[in-house]
N, C-alpha and C positions, 0 to 999 in steps of 0.2 A: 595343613591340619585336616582330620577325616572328618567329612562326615557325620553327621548322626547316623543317615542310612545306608554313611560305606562300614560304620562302625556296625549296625545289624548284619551287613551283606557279609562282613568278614569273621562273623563271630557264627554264621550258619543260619540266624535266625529270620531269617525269610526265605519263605516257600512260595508266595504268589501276592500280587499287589491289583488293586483295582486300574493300575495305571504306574509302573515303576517312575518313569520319567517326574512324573506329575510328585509324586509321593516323596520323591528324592528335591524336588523343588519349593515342596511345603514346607517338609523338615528340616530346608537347609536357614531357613529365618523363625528363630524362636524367640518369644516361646507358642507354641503350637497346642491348643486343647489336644486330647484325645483319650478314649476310654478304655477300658477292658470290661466286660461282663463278669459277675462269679455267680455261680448257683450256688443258693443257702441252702442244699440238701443236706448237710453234712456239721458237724460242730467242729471241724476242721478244713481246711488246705490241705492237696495231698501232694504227694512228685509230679504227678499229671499238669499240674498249676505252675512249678517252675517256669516254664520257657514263656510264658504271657508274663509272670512276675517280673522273672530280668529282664526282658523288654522293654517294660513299663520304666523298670529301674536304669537301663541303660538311656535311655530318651529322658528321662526326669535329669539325669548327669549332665546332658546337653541344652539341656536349658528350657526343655520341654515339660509341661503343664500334666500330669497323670491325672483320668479320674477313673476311680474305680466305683463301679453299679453295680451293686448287690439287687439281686434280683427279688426282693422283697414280696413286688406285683407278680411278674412270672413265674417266680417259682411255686405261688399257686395255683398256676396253670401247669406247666413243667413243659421245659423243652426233649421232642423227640429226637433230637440230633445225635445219630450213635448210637442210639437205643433202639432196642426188636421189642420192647415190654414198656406199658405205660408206666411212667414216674411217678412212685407215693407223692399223692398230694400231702402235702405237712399244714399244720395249723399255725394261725399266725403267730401263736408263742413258739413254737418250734423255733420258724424261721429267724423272730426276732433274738430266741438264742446265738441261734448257729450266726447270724450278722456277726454280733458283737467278739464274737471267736474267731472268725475270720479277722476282723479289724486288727485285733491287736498282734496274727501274724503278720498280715501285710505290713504294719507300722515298724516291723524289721527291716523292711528292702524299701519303703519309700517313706519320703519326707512328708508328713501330714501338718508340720508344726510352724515351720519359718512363718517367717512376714516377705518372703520370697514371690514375685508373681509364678514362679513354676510349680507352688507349695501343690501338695498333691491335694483334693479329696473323693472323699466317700457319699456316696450319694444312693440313696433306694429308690429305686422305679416305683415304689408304693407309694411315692410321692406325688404323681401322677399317674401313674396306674389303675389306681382304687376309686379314685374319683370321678372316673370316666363314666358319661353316658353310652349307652349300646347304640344308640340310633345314632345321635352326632357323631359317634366314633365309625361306625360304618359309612354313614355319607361324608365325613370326611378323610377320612383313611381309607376304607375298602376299596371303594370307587375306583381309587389308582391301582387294583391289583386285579390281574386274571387268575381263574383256578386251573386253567391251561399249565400256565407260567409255573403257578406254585407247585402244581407235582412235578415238575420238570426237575423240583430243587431233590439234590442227593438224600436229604434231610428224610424225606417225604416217598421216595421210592423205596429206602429200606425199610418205612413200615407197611407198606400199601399189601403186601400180600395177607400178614398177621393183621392189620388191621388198624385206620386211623382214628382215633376218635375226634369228634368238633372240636371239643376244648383244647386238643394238641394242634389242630391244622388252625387255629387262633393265632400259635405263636407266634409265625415269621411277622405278622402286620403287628405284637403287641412291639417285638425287638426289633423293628422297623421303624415303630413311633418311639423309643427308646433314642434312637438317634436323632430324630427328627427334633425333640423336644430338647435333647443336650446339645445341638446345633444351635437351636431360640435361646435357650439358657444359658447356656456357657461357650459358646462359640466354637465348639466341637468338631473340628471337621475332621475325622482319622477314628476309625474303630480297627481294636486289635483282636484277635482269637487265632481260635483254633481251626484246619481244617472245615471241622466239620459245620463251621459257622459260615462259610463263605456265602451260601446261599443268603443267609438271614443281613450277611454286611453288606452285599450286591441290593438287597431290595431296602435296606437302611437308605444307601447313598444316591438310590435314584428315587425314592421319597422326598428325600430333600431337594434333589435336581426339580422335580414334577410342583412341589405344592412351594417349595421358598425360592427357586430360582438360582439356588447357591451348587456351592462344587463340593462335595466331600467325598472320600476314599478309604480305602480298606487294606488292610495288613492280614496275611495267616503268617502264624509261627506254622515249623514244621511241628509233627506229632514226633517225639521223643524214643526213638526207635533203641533198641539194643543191636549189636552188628548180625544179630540171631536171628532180628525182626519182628522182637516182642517188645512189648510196650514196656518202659522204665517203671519203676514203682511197684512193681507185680512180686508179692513172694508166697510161698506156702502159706504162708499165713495171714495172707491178703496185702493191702492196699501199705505203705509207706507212705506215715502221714508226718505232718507237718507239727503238729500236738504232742509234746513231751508226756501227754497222759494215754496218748494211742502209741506211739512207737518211740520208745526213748531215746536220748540224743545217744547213747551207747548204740543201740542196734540201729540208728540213722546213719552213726559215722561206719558200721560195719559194711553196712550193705553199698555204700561209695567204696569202703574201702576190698571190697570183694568184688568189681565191674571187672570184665572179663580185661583182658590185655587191647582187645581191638574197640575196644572204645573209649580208654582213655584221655586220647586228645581231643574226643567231641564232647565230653562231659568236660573236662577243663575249658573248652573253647566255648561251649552255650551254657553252661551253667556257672558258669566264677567269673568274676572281673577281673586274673590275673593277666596282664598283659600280654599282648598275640607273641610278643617276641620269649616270654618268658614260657609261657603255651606251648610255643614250638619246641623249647628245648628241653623242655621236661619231658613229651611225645616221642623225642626224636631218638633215646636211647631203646636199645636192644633189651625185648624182652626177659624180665629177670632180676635180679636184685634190685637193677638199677631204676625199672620201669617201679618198682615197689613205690620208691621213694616219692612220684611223681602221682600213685595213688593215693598214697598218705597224706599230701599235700590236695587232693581233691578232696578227700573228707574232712579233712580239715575246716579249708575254706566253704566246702558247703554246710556241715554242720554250725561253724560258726554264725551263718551268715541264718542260719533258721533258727538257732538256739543261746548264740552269745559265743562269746568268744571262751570266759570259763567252764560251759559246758562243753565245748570241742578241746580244749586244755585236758577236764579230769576224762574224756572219749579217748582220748589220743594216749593217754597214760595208759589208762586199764587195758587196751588194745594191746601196748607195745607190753606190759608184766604177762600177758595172757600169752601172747606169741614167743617170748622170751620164753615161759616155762612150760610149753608145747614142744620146742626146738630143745632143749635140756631133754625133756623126757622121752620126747624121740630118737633123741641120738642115743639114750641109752637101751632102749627096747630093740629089739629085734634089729638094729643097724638100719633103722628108718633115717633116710637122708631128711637133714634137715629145714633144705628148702620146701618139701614137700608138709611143712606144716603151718603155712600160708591157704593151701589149697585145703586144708578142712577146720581151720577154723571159722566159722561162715558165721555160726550165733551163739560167742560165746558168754557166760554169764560171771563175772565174779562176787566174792563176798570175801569179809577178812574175821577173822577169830583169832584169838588170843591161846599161848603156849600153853596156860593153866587152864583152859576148856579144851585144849587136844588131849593133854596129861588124863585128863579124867573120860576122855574118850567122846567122840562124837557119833551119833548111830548115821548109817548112812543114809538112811530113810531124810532123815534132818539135814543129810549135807545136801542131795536133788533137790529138795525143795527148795531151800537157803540159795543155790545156787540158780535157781528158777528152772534147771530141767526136767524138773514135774512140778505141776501147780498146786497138784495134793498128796496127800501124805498117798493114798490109796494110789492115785496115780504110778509113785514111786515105788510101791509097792508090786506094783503088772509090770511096770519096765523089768527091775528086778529079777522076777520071778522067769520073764522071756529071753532073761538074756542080754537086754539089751544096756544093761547099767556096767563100766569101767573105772576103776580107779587106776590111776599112772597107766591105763592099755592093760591093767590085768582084769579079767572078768569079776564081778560081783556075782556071788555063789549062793549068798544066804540072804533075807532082809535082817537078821540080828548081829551081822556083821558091824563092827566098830571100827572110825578111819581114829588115828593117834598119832603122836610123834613121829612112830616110826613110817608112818606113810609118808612123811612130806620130805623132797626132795630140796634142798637150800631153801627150806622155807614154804614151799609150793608143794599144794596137791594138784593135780589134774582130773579134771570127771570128766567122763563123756558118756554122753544116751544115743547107741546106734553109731553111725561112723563119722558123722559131720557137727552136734551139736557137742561143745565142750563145756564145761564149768571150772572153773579156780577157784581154789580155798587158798588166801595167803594168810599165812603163819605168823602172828606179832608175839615179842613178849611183851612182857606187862609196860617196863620203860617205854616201848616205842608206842605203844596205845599211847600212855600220859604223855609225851614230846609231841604227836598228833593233833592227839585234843588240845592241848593248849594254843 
């Protein structure tokens, strides 16, 4: 039987340990404390946060203890880790927002609930953060640190040119005592992150070697690369978040299900719990129809696994009526091969209408919106006007243009704004609206 740590080693997600041997010998007897940090900047989780997630998830599997530290205390300070520009400081309602929004994604990927000893929790460094005297925190924390050492850390040379302030060059001794305190409390010994945290888990674990005499170690997940070298999550239209009110579980399951061809086995292998053997052989075929299949199944299981299983159900539908009536309208246009209509449906939107509101005509001003390719009327209006609005791949000429019966091809219209964003209008009649609703 593997491992907890051959189960990381083999799924990718270890990039550097305080001590492999050591790490692989802690985790082989559980159950085992250990934490991950989250910064409350945000009222959500984004893609960036996955590979600390499943981590935390795959070691909780194994019988291992998760606690997640919501940075309550420091994120009033803010960490400069990765950052050229200092972090808005937020106020404590913000923070205590954004906590409680964070909470209820994580309680998707871990167990908060059992009478289990590995049950996970949620703990704020505000808890002992805020209470802290400056001077006893100094004489007894500072003490142990050079300011030699600390600009030595990566964290701290990428801002030193643009410029440090005190309150940031605070951080590494606040999340140093972070560990130290969840070592006294909860018997803590293992912090997980990111890269860019190695500095602040290196000065964690020899905090506690120097002032409790004890042994603790460190994990990085890799940072979540694209085979291109850009970071996952990243789209025109910003961040890919974890919040069904920032990016929907429809355009969640699109953007997995649009990862380029050379990275689908690293996203089935660090992001899903489908098993390595079943991993390899959904990877293992030849670009093409058949690699399709083995995306679909990525967005699937990730969508399910951040949104439920019936929000990646009606994702998975609307997708496949969307592609379905792309490939239809493709093959009949211009002899556009129908494989080729995978590679621009990238974000597309549908909506449904009924036969007796086609009959009497829809403006198409009403259908971009409807279909979210403009967010205003006026919007739809400059697309239009530039050219940039299609119906079935035929240009839109006027804004007093009307789509009707005769637009829709077995029931499907097709929109698109520009060459890559599509929209669907699907066509019901009236019996199939009521057999629906009911």
């Amino acid at each position: 039987m593997k491992s907890a740590f051959d189960i990381l080693e083999e799924r990718g997600l270890v990039e550097n340990t305080t001590d492999p041997d050591a790490v692989r010998k802690l985790l082989a007897h559980p159950p085992v404390s250990f934490y991950v940090g989250f910064d409350p900047t945000a009222d959500s989780l984004h893609v960036g946060h996955l590979l600390p997630i499943i981590t935390m998830a795959h070691l909780q599997r194994a019988g291992h203890r998760p606690i997640a530290v919501v940075g309550g205390g420091t994120g009033m300070v803010g960490d400069p880790s990765g950052k050229t520009e200092l972090r808005e400081i937020l106020s404590v309602r913000q923070i205590r927002q954004n906590l409680e929004a964070q909470k209820k994604q994580l309680q998707r990927f871990l167990d908060f609930d059992s009478d289990h000893t590995n049950v996970a929790l949620m703990i704020n460094n505000a808890d002992w953060l805020l209470s802290l005297k400056y001077i006893d925190f100094l004489r007894e924390i500072g003490v142990h640190f050079t300011v030699n050492r600390m600009l030595a850390a990566e964290c701290f040379k990428q801002r030193w040119e643009k410029g440090l302030t005190f309150i940031e060059f605070n951080y590494m001794l606040l999340q140093a005592y972070d560990f130290l305190e969840l070592y006294r409390r909860e018997k803590c010994r293992l912090q997980i992150g990111g890269g860019d945290q190695w500095g602040n888990i290196l000065a964690g674990a020899d905090l506690i070697r120097r002032i409790e005499g004890g042994e603790a170690h460190g994990l990085v997940v890799p940072l979540l690369l694209t085979a291109s070298g850009k970071k996952f999550g990243k789209t025109e239209k910003g961040a890919v978040w974890l919040a069904a009110e920032r990016t929907s579980p429809y355009d969640f399951y699109q953007y997995w299900r649009n990862v380029d061809d050379k990275d689908v086995e690293k996203c089935l292998r660090m992001l899903t719990f489908i098993p390595m053997d079943e991993v390899r052989e959904l990877a293992s075929v030849e670009p093409g129809s058949a690699l399709n299949e083995a995306k679909k199944r990525l967005a699937f299981e990730l969508t399910k696994l951040v949104h439920g299983q019936a929000a990646a159900e009606t994702a998975g539908q609307a997708a496949e009526e969307l592609f379905v009536a792309g490939r239809e309208v493709r093959e009949s246009v211009d002899g556009v091969p129908a494989e080729r209509a995978l590679e621009t449906l990238e974000t597309d939107r549908q909506m449904s209408t009924t036969e007796e509101v086609m009959a009497a005509g829809m403006p198409i001003i009403d259908a971009l919106v409807g279909t979210k390719l403009a967010s205003t009327r006026s919007e739809a209006r400059r697309l239009i006007e530039q050219g940039g609005a299609y119906i079935n791949d035929a240009r839109v000429d006027s804004i007093e243009q009307v789509l009707t019966l005769n637009d829709a091809q077995r029931g499907r219209i097709l929109l698109r704004s520009g060459k890559k964003k599509h929209g669907l209008i699907v066509v019901r009649s009236e019996t199939e609206k009521e057999l629906n609703h009911e």
